[in-house]
C-alpha positions as CSV (number, residue, x, y, z in Angstrom):
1,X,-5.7,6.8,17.1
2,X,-4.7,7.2,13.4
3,X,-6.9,7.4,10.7
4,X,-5.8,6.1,7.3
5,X,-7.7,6.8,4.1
6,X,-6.5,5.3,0.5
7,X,-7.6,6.1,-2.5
8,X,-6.7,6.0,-6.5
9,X,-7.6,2.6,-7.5
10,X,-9.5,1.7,-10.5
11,X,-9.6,-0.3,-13.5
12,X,-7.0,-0.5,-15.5
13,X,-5.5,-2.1,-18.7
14,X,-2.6,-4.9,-18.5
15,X,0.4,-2.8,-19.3
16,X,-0.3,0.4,-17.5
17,X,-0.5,2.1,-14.2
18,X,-2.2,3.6,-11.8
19,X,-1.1,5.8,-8.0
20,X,-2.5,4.9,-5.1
21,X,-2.3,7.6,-1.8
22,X,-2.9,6.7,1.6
23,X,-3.1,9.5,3.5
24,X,-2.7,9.2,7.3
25,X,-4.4,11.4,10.2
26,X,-4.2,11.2,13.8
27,X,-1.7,10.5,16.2
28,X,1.1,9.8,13.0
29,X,4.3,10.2,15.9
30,X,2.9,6.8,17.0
31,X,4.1,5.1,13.6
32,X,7.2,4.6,12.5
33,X,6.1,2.2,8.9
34,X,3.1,2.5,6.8
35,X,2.5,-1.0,4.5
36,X,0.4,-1.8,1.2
37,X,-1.3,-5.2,2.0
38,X,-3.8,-6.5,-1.2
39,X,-6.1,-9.3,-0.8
40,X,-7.5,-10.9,-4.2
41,X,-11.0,-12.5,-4.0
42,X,-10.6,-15.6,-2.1
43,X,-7.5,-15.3,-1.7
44,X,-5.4,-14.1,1.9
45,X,-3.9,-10.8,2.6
46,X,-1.1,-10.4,1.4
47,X,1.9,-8.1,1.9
48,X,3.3,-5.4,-1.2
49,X,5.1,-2.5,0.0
50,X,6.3,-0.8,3.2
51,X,8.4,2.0,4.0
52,X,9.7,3.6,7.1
53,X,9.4,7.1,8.5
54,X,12.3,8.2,7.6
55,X,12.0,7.1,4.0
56,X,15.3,5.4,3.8
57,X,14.2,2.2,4.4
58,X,11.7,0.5,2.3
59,X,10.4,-3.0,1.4
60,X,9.0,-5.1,-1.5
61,X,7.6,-8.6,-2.0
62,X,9.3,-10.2,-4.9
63,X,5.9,-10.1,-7.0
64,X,5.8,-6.0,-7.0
65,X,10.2,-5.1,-6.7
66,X,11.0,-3.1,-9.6
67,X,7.6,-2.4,-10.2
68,X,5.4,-1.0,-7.5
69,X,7.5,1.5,-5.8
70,X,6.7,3.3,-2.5
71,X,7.4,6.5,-1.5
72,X,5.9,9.2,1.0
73,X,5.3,13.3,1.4
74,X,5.8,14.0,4.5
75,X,4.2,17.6,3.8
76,X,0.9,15.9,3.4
77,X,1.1,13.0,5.5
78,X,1.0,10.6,2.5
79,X,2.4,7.4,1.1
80,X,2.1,6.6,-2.4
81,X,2.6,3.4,-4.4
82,X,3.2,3.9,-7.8
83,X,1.8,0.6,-9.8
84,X,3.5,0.2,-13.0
85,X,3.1,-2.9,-15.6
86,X,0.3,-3.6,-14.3
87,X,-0.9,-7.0,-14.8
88,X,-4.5,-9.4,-14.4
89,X,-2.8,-10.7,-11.4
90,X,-2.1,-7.8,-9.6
91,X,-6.1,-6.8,-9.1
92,X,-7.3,-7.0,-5.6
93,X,-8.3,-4.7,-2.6
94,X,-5.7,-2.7,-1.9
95,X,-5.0,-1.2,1.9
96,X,-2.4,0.6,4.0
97,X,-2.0,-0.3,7.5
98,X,0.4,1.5,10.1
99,X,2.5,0.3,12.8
100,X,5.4,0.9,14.9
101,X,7.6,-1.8,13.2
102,X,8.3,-3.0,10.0
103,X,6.1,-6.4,9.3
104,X,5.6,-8.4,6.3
105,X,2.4,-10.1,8.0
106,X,-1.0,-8.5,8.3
107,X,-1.2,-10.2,11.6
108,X,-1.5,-7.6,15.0
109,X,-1.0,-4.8,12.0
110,X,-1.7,-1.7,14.4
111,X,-4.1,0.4,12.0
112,X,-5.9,-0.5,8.8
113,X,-7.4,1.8,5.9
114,X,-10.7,0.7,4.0
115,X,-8.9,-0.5,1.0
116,X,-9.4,1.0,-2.6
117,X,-9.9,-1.9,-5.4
118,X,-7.5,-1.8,-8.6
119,X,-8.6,-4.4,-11.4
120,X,-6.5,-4.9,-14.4
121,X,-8.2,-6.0,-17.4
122,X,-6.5,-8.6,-20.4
């Protein structure tokens, strides 16, 4: 099993950022990509940022690129997403989830944190 834990989200003004850590525990040699997903209220789940084991491959949606970027210590067993320019659009619950592969759907996603919930005020 692996255990994934994020935290660092919070509220926030449009305009400025905030670091979000998921720190991952277990069996880790069983995962090769560790994804942001964010769900909105009534919205789906959708897919932000993932990046491989290595660290030299990573992966955006088009509403976060050049914004949002992902990065990992592999010292502490962590992924980070830096959220810059933050905007009221971007609040939701964010999670990481592990898997083997690369996926951009959070369909048959292997393992799933709790989330940690940014809001971004006007």
């Amino acid at each position: 099993q692996v255990q994934l834990v994020e935290s660092g989200g919070g509220l926030v003004q449009a305009g400025g950022s905030l670091r979000l850590s998921c720190a991952a525990s277990g069996r880790t040699f069983s995962i090769n990509f560790i994804h942001w997903f964010r769900q909105a209220p009534g919205e789906e789940r959708e897919f932000v940022a993932a990046i491989s084991r290595s660290g030299g491959s990573t992966y955006y949606s088009d509403s976060v690129k050049g914004r949002f970027p992902i990065s990992r210590d592999y010292a502490k067993n962590t992924v980070y997403l830096q959220m810059n320019s933050l905007k009221p659009e971007d609040t939701a619950v964010y999670y990481c989830a592990a898997n083997p592969t690369y996926r951009s759907s959070s369909i048959d996603m292997n393992y799933w944190g709790k989330g940690t919930l940014v809001t971004v005020s006007s």
